[in-house]
C-alpha positions as CSV (number, residue, x, y, z in Angstrom):
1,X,-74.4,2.7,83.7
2,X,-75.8,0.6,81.0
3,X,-73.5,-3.0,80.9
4,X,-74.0,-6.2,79.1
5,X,-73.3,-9.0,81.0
6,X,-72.7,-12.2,79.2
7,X,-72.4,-15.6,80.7
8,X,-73.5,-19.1,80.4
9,X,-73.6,-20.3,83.9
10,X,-77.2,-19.7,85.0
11,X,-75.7,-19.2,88.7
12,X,-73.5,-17.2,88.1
13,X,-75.3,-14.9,85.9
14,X,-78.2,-14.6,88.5
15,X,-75.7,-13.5,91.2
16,X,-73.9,-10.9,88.8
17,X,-77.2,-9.9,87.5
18,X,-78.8,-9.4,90.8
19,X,-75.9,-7.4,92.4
20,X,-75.8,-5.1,88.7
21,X,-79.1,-4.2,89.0
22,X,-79.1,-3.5,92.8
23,X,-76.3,-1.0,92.3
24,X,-78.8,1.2,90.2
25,X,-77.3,-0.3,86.6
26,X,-79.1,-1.7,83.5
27,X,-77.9,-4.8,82.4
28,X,-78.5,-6.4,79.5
29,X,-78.2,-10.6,79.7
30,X,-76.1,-12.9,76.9
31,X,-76.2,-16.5,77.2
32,X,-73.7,-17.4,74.6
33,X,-71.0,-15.4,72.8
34,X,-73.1,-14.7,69.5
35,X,-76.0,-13.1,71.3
36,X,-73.5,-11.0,73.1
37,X,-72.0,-9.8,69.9
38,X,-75.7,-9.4,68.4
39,X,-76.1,-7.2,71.5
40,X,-73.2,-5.1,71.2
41,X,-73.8,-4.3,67.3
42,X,-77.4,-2.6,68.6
43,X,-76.9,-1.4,72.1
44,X,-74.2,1.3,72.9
45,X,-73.1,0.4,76.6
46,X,-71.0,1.8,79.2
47,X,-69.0,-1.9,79.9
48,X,-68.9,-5.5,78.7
49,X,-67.9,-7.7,81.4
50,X,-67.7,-11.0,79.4
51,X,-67.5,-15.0,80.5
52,X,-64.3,-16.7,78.5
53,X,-65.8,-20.1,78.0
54,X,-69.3,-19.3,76.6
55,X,-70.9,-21.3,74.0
56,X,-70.6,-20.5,70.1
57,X,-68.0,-17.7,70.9
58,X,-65.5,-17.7,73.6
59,X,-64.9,-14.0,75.2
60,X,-61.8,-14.4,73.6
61,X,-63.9,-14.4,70.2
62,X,-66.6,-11.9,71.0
63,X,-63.8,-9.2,72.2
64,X,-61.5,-10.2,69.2
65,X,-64.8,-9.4,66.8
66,X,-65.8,-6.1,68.8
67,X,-62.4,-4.8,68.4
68,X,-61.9,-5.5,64.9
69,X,-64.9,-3.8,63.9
70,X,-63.8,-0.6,65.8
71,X,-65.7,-1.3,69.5
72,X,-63.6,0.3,72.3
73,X,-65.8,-0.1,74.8
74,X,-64.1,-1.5,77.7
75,X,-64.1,-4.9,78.3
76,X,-63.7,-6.8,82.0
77,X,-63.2,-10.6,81.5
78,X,-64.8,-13.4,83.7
79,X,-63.0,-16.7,83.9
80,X,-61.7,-19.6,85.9
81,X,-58.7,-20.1,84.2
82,X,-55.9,-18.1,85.8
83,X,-53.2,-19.4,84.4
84,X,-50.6,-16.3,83.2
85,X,-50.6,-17.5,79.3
86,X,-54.8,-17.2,79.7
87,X,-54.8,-13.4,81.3
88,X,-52.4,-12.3,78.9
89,X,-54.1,-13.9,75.7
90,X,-57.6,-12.4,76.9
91,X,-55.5,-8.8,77.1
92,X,-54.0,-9.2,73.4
93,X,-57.3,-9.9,72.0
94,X,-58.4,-6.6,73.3
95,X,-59.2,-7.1,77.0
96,X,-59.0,-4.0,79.4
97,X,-59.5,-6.4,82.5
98,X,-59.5,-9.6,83.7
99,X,-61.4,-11.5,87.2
100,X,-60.6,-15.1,87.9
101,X,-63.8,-17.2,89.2
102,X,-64.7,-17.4,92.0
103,X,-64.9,-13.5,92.9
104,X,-66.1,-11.2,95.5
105,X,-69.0,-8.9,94.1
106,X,-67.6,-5.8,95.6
107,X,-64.4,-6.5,93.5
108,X,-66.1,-7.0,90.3
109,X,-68.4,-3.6,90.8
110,X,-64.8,-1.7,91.7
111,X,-63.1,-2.4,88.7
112,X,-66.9,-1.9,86.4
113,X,-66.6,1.3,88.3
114,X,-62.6,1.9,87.5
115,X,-63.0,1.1,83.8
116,X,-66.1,3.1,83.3
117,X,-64.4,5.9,84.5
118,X,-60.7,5.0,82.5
119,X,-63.1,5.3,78.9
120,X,-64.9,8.7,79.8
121,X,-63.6,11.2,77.9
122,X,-61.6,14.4,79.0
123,X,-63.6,17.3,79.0
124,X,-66.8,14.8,79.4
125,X,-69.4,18.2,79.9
126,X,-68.6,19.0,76.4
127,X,-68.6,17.2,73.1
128,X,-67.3,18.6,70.0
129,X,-67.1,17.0,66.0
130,X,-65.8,19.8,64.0
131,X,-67.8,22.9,64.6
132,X,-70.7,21.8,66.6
133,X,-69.8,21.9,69.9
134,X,-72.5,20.1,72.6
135,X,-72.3,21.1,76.6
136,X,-74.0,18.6,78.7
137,X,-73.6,20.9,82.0
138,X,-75.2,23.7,80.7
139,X,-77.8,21.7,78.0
140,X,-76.2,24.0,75.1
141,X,-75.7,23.4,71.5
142,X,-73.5,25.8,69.2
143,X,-72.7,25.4,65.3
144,X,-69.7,27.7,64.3
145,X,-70.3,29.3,67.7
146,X,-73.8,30.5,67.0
147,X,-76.7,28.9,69.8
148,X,-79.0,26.4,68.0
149,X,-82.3,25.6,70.3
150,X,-82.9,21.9,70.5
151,X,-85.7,20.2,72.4
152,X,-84.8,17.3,75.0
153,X,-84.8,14.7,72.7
154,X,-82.5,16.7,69.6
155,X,-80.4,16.9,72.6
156,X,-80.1,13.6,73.4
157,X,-80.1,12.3,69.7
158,X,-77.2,14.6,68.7
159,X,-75.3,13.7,71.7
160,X,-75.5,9.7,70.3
161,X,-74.1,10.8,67.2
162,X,-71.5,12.8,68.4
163,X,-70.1,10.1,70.8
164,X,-69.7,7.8,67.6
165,X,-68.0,10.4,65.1
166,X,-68.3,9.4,61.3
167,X,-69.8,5.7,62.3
168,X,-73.5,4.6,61.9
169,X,-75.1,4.6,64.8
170,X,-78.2,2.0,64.2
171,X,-82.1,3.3,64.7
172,X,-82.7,0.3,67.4
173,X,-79.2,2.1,69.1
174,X,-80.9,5.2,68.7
175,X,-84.1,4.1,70.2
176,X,-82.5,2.4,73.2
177,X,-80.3,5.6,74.4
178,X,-82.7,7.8,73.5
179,X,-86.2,6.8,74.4
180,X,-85.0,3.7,76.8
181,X,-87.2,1.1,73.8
182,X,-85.1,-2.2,73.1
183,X,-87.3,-2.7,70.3
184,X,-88.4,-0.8,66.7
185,X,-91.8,0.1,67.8
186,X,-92.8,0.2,63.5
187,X,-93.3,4.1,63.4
188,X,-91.2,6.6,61.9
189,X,-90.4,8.1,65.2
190,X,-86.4,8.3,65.1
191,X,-86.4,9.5,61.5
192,X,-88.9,12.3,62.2
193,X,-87.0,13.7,65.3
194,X,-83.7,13.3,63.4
195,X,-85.7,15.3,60.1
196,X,-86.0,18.3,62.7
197,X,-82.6,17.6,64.2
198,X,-80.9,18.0,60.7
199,X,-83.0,21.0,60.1
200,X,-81.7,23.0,63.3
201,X,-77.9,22.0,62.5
202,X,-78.1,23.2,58.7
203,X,-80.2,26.1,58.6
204,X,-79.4,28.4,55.9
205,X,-76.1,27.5,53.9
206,X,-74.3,25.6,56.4
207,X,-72.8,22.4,55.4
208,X,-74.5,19.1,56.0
209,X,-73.5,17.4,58.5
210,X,-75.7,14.3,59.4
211,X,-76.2,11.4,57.0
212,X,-79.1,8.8,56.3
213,X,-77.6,5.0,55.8
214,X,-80.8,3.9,54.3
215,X,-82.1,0.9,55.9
216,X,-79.0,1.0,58.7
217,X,-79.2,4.4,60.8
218,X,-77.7,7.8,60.9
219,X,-73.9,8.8,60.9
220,X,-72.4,12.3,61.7
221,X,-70.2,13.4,59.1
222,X,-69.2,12.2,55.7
223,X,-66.9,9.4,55.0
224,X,-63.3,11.0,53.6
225,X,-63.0,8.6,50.3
């Protein structure tokens, strides 16, 4: 799983960190509550396990501002304050967990685990957006039921779009899920492979279906006005 992990105490962080990346997971590191939101606009991850009392912007904040702008991805808060008013405000603000300080480890990579699993999809081997259909079993692509041949990366490039349906996913987003950079190496290298990408999907007279946000990133489908 990719996670971001933010959290001011350097102790804590370290031991979290640590455990993460032990358990086979990538985890990205916030110190403070705007980096973690900075993170989250670029980075599509798996879980956000989140410290309430961060500098800047509390997790109360940072979930509150991820959920507004249409972020579900599921959230496990980190905080000593237990008291029942705190766990319930952390779950109105958008919250799909909460862990009171101290913890044990093995608790805290159970319920990653749990909430990971609670966001996958049904059907998680297929993806569909109107008639495109992806199978991630079988590595298969079909547009109006026809087979369209993709390379690797197509396939991986189409299957970041189709997870965010109608919503720009950004080039450093695309880069980081697709060819594992966390930085925008100054080519041309996602618009190229998205060129050919585009070409496969609307061959002949079918309608288009993915759409440049110039200077931003790529969306799949057009916005209903």
């Amino acid at each position: 799983m990719k996670i971001l992990l933010a959290e001011d105490d350097a102790r804590v962080a370290r031991f979290v960190l640590k455990g993460l990346k032990e358990e086979g997971h990538v985890v990205d590191l916030a110190r403070d509550g705007v980096e973690a939101v900075a993170l989250a606009h670029v980075t599509e991850y798996d879980v956000l396990v989140l410290d309430v009392m961060m500098p800047q912007k509390s997790g109360y904040h940072v979930t509150s501002e991820l959920r507004a702008e249409g972020n579900s991805t599921p959230i496990l808060m980190l905080t000593a304050r237990d008291s029942r008013e705190d766990v319930v405000h952390g779950l109105d603000v958008g919250a799909d967990d909460y862990l009171t300080k101290p913890f044990d480890f093995e608790e805290l990579l159970a319920r990653v685990r749990a909430l990971a699993r609670r966001a996958a999809p049904i059907g998680e081997g297929t993806l569909r957006f109107e008639d495109v259909e992806l199978d991630r079993l079988l590595h298969e692509v079909r547009r109006a039921g026809n087979p369209i041949d993709l390379t690797p990366t197509e396939f991986k490039l189409l299957e970041s779009l189709i997870r965010k349906p109608g919503q720009v996913v950004k080039r450093l987003e695309l880069l980081d899920r697709v060819w594992g950079m966390s930085f925008d190496p100054g080519t041309n290298l996602v618009d190229v492979h998205v060129a050919n990408l585009r070409k496969k999907l609307e061959e002949g007279d079918r309608e288009r279906i993915i759409f440049t946000v110039r200077g931003v990133g790529f969306r799949l489908g057009r916005v209903e006005k």
